[in-house]
N, CA, C and O atoms as a GROMACS GRO file, in nm:
protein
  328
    1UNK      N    1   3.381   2.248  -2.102
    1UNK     CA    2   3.429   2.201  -1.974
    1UNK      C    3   3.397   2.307  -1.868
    1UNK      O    4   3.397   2.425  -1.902
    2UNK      N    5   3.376   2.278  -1.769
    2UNK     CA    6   3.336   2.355  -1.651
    2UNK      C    7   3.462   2.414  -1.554
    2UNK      O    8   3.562   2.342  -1.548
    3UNK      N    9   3.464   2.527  -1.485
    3UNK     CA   10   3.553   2.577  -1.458
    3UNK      C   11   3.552   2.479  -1.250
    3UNK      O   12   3.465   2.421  -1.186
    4UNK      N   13   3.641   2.501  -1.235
    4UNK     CA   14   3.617   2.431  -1.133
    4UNK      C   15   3.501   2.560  -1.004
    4UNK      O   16   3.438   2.518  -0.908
    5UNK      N   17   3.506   2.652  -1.033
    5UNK     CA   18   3.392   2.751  -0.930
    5UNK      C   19   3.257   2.694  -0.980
    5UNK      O   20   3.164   2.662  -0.906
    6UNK      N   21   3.257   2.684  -1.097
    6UNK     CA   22   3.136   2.650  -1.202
    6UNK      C   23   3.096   2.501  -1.151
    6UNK      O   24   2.974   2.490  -1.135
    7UNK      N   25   3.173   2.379  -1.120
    7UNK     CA   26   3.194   2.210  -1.038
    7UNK      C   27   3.108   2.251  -0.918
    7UNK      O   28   3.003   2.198  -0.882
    8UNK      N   29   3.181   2.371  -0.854
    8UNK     CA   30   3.147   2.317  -0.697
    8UNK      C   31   3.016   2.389  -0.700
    8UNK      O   32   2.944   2.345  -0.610
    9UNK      N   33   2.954   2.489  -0.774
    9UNK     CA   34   2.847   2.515  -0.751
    9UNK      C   35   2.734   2.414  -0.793
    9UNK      O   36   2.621   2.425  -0.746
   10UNK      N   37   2.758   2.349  -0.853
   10UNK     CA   38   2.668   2.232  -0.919
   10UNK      C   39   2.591   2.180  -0.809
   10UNK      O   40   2.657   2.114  -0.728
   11UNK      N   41   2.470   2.192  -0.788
   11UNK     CA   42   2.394   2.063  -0.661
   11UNK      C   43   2.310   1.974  -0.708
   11UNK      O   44   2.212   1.948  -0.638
   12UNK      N   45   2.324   1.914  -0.819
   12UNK     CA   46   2.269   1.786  -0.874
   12UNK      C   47   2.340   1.670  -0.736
   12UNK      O   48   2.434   1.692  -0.661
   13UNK      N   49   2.256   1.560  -0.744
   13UNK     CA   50   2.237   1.504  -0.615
   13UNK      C   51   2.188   1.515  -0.526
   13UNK      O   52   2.119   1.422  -0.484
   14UNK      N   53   2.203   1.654  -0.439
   14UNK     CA   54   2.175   1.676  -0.310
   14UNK      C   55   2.060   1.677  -0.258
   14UNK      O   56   2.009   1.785  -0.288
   15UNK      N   57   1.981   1.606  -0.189
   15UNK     CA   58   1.872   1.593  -0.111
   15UNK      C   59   1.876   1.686  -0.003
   15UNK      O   60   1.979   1.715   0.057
   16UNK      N   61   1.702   1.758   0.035
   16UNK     CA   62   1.688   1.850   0.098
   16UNK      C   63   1.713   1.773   0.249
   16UNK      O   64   1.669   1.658   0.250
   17UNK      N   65   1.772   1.814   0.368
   17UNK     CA   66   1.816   1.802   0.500
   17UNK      C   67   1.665   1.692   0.584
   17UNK      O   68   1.679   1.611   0.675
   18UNK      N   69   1.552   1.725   0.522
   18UNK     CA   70   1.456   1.623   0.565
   18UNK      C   71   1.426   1.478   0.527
   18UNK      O   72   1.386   1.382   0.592
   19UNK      N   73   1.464   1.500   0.383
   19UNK     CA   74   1.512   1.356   0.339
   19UNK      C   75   1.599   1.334   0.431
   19UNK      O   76   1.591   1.277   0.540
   20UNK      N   77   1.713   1.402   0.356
   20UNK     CA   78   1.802   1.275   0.477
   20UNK      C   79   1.796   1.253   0.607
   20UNK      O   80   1.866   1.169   0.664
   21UNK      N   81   1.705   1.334   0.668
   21UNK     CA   82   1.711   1.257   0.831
   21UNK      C   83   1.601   1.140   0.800
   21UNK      O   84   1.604   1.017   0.812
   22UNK      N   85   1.521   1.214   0.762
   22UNK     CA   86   1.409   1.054   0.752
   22UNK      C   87   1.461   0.955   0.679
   22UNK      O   88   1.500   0.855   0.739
   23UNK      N   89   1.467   0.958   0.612
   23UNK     CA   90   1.568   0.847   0.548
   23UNK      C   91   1.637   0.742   0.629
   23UNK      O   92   1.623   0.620   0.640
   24UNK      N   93   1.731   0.848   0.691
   24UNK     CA   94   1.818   0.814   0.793
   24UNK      C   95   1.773   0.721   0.901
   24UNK      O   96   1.826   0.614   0.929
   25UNK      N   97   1.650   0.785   0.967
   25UNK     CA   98   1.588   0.720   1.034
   25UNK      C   99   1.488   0.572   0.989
   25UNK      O  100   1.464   0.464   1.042
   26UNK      N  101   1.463   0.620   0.902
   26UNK     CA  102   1.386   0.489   0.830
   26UNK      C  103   1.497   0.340   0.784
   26UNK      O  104   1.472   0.221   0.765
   27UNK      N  105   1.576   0.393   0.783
   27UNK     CA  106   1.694   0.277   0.764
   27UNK      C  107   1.727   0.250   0.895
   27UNK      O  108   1.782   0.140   0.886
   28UNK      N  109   1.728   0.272   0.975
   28UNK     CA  110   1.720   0.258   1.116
   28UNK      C  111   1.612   0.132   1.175
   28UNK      O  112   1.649   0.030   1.233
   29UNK      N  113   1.491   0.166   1.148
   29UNK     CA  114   1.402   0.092   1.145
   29UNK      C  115   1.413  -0.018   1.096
   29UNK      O  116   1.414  -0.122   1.162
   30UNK      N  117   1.424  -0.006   0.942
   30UNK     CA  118   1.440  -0.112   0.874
   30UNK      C  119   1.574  -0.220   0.945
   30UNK      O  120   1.556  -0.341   0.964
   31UNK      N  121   1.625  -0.193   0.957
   31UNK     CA  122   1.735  -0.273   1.038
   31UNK      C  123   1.683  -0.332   1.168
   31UNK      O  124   1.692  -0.447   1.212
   32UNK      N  125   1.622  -0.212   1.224
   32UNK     CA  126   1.563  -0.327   1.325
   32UNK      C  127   1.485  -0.447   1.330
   32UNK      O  128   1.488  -0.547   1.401
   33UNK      N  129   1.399  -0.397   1.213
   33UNK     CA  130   1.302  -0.531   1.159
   33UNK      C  131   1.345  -0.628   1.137
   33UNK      O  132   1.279  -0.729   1.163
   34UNK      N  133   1.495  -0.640   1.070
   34UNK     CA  134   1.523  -0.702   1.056
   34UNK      C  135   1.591  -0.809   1.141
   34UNK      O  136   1.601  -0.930   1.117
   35UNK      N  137   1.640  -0.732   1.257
   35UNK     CA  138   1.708  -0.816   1.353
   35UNK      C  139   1.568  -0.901   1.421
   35UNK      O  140   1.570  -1.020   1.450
   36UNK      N  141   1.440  -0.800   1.439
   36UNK     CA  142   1.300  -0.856   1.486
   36UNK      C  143   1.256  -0.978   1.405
   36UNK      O  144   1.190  -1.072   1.449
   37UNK      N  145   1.304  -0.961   1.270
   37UNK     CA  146   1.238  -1.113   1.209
   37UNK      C  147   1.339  -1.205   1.219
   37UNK      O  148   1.295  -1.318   1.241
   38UNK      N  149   1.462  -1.198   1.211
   38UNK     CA  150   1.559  -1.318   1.225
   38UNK      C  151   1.508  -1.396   1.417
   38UNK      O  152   1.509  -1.518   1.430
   39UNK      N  153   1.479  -1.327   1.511
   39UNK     CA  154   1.451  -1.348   1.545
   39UNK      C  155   1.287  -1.430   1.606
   39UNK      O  156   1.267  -1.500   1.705
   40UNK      N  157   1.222  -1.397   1.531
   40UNK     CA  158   1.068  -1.436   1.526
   40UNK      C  159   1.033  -1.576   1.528
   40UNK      O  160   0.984  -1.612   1.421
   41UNK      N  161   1.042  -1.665   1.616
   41UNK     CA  162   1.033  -1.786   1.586
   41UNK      C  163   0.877  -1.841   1.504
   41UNK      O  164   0.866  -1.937   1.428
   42UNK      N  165   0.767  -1.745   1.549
   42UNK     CA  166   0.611  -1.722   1.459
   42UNK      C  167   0.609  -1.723   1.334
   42UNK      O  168   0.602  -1.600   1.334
   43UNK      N  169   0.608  -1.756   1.192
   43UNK     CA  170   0.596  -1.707   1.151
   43UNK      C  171   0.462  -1.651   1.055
   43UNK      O  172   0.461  -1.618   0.936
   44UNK      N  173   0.368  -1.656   1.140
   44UNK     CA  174   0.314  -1.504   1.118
   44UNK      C  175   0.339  -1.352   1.201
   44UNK      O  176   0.295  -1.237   1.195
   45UNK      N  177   0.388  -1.391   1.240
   45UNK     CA  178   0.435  -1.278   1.338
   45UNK      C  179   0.552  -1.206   1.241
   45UNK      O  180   0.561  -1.084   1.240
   46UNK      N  181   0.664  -1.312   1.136
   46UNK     CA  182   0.767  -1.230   1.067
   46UNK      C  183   0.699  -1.218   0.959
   46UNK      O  184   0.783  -1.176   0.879
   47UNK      N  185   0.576  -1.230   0.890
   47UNK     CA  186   0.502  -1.220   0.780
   47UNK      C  187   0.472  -1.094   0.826
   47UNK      O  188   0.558  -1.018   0.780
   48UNK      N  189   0.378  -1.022   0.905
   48UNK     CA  190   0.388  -0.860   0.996
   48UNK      C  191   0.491  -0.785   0.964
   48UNK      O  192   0.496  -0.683   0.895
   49UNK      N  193   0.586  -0.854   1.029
   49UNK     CA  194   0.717  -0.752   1.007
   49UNK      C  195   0.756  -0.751   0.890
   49UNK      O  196   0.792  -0.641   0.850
   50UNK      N  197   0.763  -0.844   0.813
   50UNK     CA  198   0.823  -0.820   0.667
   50UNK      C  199   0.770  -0.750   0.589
   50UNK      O  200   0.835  -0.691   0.503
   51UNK      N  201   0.597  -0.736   0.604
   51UNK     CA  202   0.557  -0.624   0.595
   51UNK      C  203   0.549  -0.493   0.608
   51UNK      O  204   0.534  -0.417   0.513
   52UNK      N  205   0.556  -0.463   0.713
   52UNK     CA  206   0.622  -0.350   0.789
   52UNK      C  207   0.758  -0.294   0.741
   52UNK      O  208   0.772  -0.172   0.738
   53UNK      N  209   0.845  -0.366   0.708
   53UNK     CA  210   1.003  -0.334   0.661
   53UNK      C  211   0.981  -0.322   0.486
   53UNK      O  212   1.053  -0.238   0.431
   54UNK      N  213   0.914  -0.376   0.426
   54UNK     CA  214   0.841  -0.332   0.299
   54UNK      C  215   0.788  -0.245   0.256
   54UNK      O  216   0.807  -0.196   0.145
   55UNK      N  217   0.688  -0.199   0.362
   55UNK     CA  218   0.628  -0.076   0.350
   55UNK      C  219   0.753   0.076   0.374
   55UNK      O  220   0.766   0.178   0.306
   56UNK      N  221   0.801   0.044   0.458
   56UNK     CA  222   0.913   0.140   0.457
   56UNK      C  223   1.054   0.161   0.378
   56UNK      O  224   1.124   0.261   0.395
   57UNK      N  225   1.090   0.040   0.279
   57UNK     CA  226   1.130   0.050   0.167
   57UNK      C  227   1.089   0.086   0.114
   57UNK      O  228   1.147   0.194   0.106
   58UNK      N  229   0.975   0.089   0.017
   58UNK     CA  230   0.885   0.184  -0.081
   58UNK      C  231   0.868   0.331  -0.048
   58UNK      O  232   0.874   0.416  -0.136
   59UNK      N  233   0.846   0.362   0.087
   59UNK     CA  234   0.881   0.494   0.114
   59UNK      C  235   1.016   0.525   0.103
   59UNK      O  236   1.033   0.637   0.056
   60UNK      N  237   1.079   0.487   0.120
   60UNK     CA  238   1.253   0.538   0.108
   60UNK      C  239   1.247   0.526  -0.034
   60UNK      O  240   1.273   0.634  -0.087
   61UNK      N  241   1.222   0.433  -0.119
   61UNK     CA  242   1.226   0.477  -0.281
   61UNK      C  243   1.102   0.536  -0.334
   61UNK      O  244   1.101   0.547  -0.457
   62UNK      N  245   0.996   0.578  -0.269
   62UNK     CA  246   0.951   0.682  -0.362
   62UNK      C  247   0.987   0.822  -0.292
   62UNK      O  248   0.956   0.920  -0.360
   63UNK      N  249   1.048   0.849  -0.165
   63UNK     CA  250   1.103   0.996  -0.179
   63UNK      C  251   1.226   0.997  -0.272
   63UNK      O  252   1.270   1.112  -0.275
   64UNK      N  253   1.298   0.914  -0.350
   64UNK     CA  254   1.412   0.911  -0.400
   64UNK      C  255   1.372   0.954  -0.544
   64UNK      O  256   1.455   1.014  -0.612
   65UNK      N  257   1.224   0.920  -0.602
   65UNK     CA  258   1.214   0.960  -0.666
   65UNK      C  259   1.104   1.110  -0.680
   65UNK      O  260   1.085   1.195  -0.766
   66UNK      N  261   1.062   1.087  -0.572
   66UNK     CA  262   0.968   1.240  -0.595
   66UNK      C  263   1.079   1.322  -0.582
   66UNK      O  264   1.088   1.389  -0.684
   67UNK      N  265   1.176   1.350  -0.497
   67UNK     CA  266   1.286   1.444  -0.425
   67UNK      C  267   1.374   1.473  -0.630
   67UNK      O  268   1.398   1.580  -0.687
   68UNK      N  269   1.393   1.356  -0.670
   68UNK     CA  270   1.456   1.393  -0.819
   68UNK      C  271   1.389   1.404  -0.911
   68UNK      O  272   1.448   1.397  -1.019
   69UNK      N  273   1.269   1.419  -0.915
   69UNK     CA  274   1.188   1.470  -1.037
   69UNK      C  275   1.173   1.579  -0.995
   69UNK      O  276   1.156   1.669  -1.078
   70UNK      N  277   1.174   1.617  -0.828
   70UNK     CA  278   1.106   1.751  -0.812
   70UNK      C  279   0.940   1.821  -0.818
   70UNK      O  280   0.890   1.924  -0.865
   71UNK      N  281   0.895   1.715  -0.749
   71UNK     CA  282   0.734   1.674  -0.800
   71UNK      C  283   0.651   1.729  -0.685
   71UNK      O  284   0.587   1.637  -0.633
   72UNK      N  285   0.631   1.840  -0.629
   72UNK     CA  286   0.555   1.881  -0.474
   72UNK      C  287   0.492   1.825  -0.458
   72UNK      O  288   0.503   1.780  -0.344
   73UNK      N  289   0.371   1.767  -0.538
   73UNK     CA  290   0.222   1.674  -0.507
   73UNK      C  291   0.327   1.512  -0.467
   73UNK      O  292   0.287   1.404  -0.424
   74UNK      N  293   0.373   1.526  -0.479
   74UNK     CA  294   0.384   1.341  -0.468
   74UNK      C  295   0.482   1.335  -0.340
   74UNK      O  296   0.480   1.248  -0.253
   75UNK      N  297   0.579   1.459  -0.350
   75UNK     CA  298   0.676   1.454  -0.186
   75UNK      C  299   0.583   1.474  -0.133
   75UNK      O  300   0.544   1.359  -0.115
   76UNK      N  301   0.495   1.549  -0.082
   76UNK     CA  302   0.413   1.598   0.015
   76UNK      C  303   0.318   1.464   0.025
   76UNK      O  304   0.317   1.395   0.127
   77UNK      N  305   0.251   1.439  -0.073
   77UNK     CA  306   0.208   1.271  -0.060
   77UNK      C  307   0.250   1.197   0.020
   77UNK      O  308   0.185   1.180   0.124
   78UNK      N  309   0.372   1.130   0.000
   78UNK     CA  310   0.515   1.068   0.056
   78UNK      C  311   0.542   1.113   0.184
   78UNK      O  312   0.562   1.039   0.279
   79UNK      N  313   0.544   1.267   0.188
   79UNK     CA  314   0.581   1.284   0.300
   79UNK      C  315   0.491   1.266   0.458
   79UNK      O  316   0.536   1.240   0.570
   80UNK      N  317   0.355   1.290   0.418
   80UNK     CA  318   0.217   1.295   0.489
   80UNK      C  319   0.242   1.120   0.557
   80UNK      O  320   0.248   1.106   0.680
   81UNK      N  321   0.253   1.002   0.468
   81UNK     CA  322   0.223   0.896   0.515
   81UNK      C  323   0.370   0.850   0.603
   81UNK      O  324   0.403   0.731   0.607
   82UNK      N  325   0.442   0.943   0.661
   82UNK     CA  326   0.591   0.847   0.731
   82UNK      C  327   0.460   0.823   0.872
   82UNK      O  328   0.488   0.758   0.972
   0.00000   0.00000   0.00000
C-alpha cells in the first residue's frame, strides 16, 4: 500500500499543459461545427463540416494516445498537423 506522500506524488494521468490547451481548444471547435451543421440547410455544405469536426476528433484521440504511450515521433507528428 502506498503511503499517502507516496499517492500524491504519483502523476499517472496528467497531460503536459499543451495538450490540454489544445485540446481545449479543439473541443471548442468541434462544438462549433456542430452548431454550423445543425444549422446547414446544404447538405453538402454539412458533409464539409462533418468532415472537418472528424478530422479534429482523430486528432484529439491520437494525442490521447501518443501523450500515454509517451511516443515523441508520433506527438510531434500529431502535433505538426493542428
Amino acid at each position: 500500500m502506498l503511503s499517502f506522500a507516496q499517492y500524491t506524488a504519483l502523476n499517472e494521468g496528467t497531460y503536459p499543459a499543451w495538450v490540454k490547451a489544445t485540446v481545449g481548444a479543439m473541443v471548442l471547435k468541434v462544438r462549433n461545427l456542430s452548431t454550423r451543421i445543425e444549422r446547414e440547410p446544404d447538405p453538402v455544405q454539412q458533409n464539409r463540416l462533418i468532415a472537418q469536426q472528424n478530422k479534429l476528433l482523430a486528432y484529439m484521440g491520437g494525442l490521447g494516445v501518443a501523450v500515454s504511450t509517451n511516443d515523441p515521433q508520433l506527438i510531434m507528428k500529431i502535433r505538426s498537423k493542428r
